[in-house]
C-alpha positions as CSV (number, residue, x, y, z in Angstrom):
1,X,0.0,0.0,0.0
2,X,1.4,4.0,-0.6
3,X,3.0,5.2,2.2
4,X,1.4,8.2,1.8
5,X,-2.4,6.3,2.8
6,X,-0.5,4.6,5.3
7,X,0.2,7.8,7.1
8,X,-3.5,9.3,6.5
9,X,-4.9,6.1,8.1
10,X,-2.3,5.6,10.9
11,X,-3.6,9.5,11.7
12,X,-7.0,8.6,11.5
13,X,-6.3,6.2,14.6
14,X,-5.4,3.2,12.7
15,X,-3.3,1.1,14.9
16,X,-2.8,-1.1,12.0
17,X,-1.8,1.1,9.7
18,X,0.9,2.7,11.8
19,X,2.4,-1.2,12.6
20,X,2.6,-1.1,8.6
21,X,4.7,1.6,8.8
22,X,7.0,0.5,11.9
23,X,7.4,-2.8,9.8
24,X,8.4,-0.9,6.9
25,X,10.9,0.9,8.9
26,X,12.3,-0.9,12.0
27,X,15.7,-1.8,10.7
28,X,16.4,1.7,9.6
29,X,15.9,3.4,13.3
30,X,17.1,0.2,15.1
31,X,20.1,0.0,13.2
32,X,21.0,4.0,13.8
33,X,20.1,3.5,17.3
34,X,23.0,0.7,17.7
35,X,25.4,2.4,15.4
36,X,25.0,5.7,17.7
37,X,25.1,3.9,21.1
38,X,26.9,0.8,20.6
39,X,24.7,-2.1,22.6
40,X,21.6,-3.8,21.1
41,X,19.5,-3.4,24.7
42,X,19.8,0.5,24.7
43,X,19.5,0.4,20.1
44,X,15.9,-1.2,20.7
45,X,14.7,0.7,23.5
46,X,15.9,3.9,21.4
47,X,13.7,2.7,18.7
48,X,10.7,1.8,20.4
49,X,10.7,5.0,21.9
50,X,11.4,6.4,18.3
51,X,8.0,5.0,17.1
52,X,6.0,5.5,20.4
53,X,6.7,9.3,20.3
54,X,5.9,9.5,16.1
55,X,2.9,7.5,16.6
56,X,1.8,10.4,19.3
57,X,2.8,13.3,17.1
58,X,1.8,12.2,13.5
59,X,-0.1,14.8,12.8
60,X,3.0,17.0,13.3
61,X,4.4,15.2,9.7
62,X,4.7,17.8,7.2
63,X,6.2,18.0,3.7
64,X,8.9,15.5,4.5
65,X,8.7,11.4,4.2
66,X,7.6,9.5,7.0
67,X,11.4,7.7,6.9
68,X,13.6,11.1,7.5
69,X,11.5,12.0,9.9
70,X,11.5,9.0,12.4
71,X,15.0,8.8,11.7
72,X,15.3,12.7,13.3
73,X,13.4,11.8,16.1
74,X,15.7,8.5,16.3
75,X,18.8,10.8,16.1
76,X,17.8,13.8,18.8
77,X,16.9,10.3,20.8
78,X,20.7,9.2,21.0
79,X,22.2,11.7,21.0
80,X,20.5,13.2,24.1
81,X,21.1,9.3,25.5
82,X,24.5,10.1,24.9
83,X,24.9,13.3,26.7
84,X,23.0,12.1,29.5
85,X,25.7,9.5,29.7
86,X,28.1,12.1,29.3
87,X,30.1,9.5,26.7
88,X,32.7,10.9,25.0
89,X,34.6,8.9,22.4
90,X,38.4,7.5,23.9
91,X,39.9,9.6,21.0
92,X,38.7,12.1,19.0
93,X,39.6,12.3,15.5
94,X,37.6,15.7,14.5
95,X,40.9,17.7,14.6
96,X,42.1,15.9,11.4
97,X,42.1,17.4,8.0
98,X,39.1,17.9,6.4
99,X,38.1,16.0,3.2
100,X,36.8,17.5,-0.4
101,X,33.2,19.1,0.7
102,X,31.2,17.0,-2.0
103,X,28.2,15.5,-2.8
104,X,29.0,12.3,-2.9
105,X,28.7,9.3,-0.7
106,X,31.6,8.0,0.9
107,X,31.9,4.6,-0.5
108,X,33.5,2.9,2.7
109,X,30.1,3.2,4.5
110,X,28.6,1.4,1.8
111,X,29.5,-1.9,3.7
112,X,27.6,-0.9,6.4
113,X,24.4,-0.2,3.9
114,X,22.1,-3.9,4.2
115,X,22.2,-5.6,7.1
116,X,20.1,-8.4,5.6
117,X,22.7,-9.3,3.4
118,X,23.7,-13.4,2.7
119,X,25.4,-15.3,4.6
120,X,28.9,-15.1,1.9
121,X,29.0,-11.9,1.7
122,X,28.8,-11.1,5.6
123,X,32.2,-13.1,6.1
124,X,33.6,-11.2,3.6
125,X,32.5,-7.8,4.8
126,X,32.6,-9.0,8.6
127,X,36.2,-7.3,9.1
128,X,35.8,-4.5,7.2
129,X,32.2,-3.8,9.0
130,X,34.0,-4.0,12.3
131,X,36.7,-1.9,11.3
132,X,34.0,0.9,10.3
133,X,32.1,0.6,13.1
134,X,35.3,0.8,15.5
135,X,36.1,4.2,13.3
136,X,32.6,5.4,13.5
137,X,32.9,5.3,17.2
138,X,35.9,7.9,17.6
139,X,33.7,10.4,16.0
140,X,31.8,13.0,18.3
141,X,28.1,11.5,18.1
142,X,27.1,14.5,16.2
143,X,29.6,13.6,13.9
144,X,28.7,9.8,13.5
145,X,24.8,10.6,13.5
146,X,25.6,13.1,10.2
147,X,27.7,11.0,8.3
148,X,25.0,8.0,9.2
149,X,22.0,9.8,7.9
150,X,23.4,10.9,4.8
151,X,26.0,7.9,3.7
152,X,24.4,5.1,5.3
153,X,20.7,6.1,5.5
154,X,20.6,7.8,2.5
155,X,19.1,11.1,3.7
156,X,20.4,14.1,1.4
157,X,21.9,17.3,3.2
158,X,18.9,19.5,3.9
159,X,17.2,16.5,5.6
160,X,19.9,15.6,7.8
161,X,20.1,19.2,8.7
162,X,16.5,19.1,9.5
163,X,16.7,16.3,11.2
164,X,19.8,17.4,13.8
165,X,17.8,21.2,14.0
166,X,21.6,22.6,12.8
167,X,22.3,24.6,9.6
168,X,23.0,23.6,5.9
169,X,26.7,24.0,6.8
170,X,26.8,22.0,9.2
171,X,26.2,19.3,7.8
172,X,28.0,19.4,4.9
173,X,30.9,20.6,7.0
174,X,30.6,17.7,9.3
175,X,30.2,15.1,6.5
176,X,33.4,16.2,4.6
177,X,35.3,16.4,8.3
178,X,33.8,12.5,8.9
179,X,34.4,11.0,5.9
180,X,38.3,11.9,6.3
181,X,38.2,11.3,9.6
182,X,36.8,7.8,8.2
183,X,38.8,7.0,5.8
184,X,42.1,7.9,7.4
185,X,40.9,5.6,10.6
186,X,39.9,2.8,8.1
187,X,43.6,3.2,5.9
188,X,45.3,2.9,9.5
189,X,43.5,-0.4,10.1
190,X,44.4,-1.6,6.4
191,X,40.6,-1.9,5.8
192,X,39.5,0.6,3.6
193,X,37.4,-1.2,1.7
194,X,37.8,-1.8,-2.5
195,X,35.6,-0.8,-5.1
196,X,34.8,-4.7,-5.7
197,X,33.8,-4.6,-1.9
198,X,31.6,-1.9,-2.2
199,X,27.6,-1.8,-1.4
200,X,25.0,0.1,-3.6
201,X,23.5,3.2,-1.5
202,X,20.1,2.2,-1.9
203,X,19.8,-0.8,0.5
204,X,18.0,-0.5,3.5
205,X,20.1,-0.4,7.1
């Protein structure tokens, strides 16, 4: 069914409908969730909260897909779970040069892209997905929930900037810093993934 009566229905009090919808989108704020806090337990509780708190405030949805906005509300979720915990990553690698400000993806994530992938090709990608997640967690977690929403979730600048309430900028300036910051983390670790290696954008995570 369109997403679009989906989202009329599930506003119309259609419990149903609005399950339709968490189906259709689970794996994209459960995996976020984990990739921002690191542990499964506090990844689904993030995400369940996610859709309890868009189920109540559906009718605020405007002009923007039902996806990029649960993954906002996803987002602010961790990253307020991680300044409560007052975590900070063990090293910071935001002080390193800054990449090409572009509008491309940054292939390495790609690995990260499909989590329902076959069995094959996850002990292929298992050390390089392990490498990336170690390197996503020395980002700051504003920097690992930009780069996430735009290279791994797909979502283009002005949605990620919507989504983390901060300017156009921002975001570019923090995807460009993150990628570099990725890529140099990944080199050091002799896992920057090949172009044979690499995942098409469009799968879901």
């Amino acid at each position: 069914m369109d997403e679009r009566i989906l989202l009329q229905d599930a506003r119309g009090g259609d419990l149903d409908a609005f399950n339709r919808l968490v189906l259709a989108h689970q794996n994209h704020a459960y995996s976020f969730a984990y990739r921002m806090l690191g542990e499964s337990e506090g990844a689904a509780d993030a995400a369940q909260q996610a859709f309890l708190s868009a189920y109540r405030h559906l009718g605020e949805l405007r002009g923007e897909s039902f996806r990029s906005w649960l993954l906002r509300i996803v987002a602010n979720a961790c990253l307020d779970e991680l300044r409560r915990r007052k975590r900070r990553p063990a090293v910071s690698l935001e002080d390193l040069a800054a990449g090409e400000d572009d509008e491309r993806s940054d292939e390495s994530l790609k690995v990260l892209a499909d989590p329902a992938e076959g069995p094959e090709s996850a002990v292929v990608r298992s050390d390089q997905r392990r490498a990336i997640e170690d390197c996503l967690a020395l980002l700051t977690p504003e920097a690992r929930a930009t780069v996430l929403l735009v290279d791994v979730h797909a979502l283009d600048y002005s949605e990620a900037a919507r989504a983390l309430r901060v300017a156009l900028g921002t975001v570019k300036s923090r995807v460009a810093r993150a990628r570099a910051d990725l890529r140099d983390c990944l080199r050091a670790k002799g896992e920057l993934p090949p172009s044979s290696h690499r995942l098409e954008s469009g799968a879901s995570a």
